[in-house]
N, C-alpha and C positions, 0 to 999 in steps of 0.2 A: 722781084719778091712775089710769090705764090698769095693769090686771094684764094678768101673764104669763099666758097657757093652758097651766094644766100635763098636758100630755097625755103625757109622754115618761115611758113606764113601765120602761123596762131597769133592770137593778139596777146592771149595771157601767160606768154612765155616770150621773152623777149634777151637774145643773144648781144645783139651790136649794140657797142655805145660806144660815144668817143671816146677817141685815149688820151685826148688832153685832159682828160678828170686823171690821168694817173700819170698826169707828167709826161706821157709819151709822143711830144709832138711828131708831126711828120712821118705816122707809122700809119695804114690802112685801119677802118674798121677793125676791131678784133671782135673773135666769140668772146665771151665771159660765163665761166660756169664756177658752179657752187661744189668743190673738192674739201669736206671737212678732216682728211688726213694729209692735207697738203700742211706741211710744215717749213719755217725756214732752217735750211741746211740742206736741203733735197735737191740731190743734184739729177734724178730721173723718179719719173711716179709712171706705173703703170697704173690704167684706167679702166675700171669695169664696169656694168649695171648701166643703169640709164640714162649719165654721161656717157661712156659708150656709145651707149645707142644714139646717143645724139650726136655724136663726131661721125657717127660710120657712118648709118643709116637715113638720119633727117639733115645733114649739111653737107651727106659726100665729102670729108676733109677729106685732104691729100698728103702725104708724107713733105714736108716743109711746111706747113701750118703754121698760122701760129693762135694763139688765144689766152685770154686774161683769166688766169685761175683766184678766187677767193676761199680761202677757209671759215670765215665766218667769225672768227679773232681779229681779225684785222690787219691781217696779212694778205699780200698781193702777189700772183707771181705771173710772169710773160712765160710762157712756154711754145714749144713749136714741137710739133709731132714728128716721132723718130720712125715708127713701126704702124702698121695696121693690123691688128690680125684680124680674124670673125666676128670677135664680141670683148676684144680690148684694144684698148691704145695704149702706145707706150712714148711719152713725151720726155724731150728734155726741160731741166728749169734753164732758162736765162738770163735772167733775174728776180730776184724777189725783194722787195719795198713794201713799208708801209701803204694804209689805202687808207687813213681815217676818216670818213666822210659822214657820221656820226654826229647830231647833235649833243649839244652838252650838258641836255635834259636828260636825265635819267626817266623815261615813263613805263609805267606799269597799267594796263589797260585792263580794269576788272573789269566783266560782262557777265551780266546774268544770262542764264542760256538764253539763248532764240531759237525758234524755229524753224524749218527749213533749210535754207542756201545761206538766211540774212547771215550766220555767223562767219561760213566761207568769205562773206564779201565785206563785213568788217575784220576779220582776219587780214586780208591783204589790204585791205587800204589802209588799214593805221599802223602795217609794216611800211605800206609806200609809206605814210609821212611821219615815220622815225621809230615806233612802238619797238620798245624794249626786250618787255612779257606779258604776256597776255594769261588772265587769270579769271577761267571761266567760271562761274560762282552759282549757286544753285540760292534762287531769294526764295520767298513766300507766295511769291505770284508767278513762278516759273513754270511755264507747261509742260517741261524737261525739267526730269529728276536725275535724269543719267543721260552720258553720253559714251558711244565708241569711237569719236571721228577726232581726238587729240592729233592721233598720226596723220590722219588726214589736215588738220589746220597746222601741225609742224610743216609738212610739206608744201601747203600753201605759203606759208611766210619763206621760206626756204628763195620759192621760184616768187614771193616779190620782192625779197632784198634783189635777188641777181637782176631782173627785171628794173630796178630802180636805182642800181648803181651802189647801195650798202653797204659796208663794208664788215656787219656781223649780222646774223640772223637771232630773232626775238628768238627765244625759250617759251613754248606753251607747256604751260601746267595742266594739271589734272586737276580735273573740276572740285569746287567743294565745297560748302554751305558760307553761306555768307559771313553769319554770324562768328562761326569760328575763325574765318578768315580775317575778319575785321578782329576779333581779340589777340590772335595770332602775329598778328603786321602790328598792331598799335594796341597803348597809347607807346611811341618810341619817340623819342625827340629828334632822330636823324632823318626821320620818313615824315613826311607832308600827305593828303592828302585830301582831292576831292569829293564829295559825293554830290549829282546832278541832282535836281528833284527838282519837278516841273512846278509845285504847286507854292515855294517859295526860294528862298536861299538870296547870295549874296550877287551882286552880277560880277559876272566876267573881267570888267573895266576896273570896278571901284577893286576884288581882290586883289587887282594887277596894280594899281595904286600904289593902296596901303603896303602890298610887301616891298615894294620897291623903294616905296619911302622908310620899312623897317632896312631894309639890306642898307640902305645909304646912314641910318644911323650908327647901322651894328659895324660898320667898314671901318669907326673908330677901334674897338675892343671886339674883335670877332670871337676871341677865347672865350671872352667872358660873358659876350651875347644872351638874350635871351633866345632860346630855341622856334621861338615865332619869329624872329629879327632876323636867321643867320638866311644864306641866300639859297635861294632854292634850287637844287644842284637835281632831285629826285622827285618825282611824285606819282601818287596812285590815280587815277584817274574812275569813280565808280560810276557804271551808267547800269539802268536795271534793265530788266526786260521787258515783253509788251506788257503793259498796265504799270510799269515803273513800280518803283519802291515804295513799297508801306509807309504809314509815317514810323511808325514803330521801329522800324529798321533806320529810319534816317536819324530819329535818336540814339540808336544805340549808337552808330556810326558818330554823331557827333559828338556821344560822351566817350569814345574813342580817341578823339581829338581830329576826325575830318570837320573840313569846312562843308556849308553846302551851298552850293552853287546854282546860280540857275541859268540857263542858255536863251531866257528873254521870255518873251510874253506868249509864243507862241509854243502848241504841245510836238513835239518831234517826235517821229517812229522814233523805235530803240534802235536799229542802226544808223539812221542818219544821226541822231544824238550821240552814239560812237564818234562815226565818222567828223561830225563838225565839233566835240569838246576837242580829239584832238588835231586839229586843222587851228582851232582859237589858242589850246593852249603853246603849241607850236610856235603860232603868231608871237604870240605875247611873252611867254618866257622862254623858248626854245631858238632855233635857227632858222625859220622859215620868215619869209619875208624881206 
């Protein structure tokens, strides 16, 4: 069987991963790449753009290839390259199977702008550990009023689902005042969420508790549940920017119906407070751990 040339050294683009995550024991390393018109029924897909360029150019494939294609729906396919041209590939499917690898959390990641890099690199790390959509939100204390870099943080979450194995890529929104946002999403009985605030709220533990002690009641009558009781399937997650949320704002948010939360005793930048609400909520109601 023809291997891959693994010559592609960046760290923040990562091709191999085993194929026992997709059931395919006893097969070499494969590539994995991110094809959003890869559908099931496709019996060949030609390949253009910067897939492409990464079969031709940065791994040297060879005609008998093969590599793990995802659409970002949840679809998986094995393919093996038929053709090379200049600046496309023309592959067969092989098979194609589900990949749900997917927590069963639904999370939505609101952030107030940040500054610099910090949003690139909470972008990809709360795609690595599961982030749904990410919804950048303009507070009272944001040094950014506007942003052009959406397309840039799509494509960031893009290369960390494939990077981390994913089997859909988050959806980033377009940025948009908080307040709206928060009247917008809530008050809804089907949507939960948090809001962080450094200078009180409830802890981490005890919300994790109580809901868990409401879901084990509401598992009698879930119909008829109260919508604080039913199990928590979704949630928003809001973390503010540098100098965090007003108090103003965490009222409004909580005559909204979020909870507020706090991440302990100590103040955390606004990325790492990204990065560890969702690493805890993961922990605690999601698939991690």
């Amino acid at each position: 069987m023809p291997q891959i040339i693994h010559t592609f050294k960046r760290q923040d683009i990562v091709f191999s991963l085993s194929p026992e995550i997709y059931g395919l024991k006893g097969v070499i390393p494969l590539v994995r790449l991110f094809l959003p018109s890869a559908c099931v029924g496709d019996k060949t897909l030609t390949i253009s753009g910067e897939p492409a360029h990464y079969l031709l150019s940065v791994l040297r494939c060879r005609t008998g290839d093969m590599f793990i294609a995802f659409n970002g729906r949840g679809d998986c396919f094995r393919m093996a390259i038929d053709d090379l041209g200049k600046r496309t590939v023309t592959a067969s499917v092989l098979e194609s199977f589900p990949c749900n690898l997917e927590s069963g959390l639904h999370t939505v990641l609101v952030q107030g702008l940040l500054k610099g890099a910090k949003m690139d690199v909470v972008v990809q790390k709360a795609t690595e550990l599961g982030m749904n959509e990410f919804m950048p939100v303009v507070t009272e204390r944001s040094q950014l009023r506007d942003t052009r870099k959406v397309k840039r943080w799509q494509k960031i979450a893009e290369e960390a689902s494939r990077q981390s194995g994913r089997s859909v890529v988050p959806l980033v929104h377009e940025p948009i005042e908080f307040e709206h946002y928060a009247a917008m999403f809530f008050p809804n009985p089907e949507r939960r969420g948090f809001i962080f605030y450094e200078e009180e709220g409830t802890s981490l533990k005890d919300l994790y508790r109580m809901l868990r002690g409401n879901e084990r009641t509401a598992s009698e009558g879930a119909e008829k549940a109260d919508p604080e009781t039913r199990p928590l399937h979704s949630l928003h997650i809001c973390i503010g920017p540098e100098g965090g949320f007003t108090r103003d704002e965490v009222r409004f948010a909580q005559g909204m119906g979020f909870a507020v939360v706090s991440l302990g005793k100590r103040i955390l930048k606004a990325d790492t407070a990204a990065i560890s609400a969702m690493t805890l909520v993961q922990f605690l109601f999601g698939d991690m751990g």
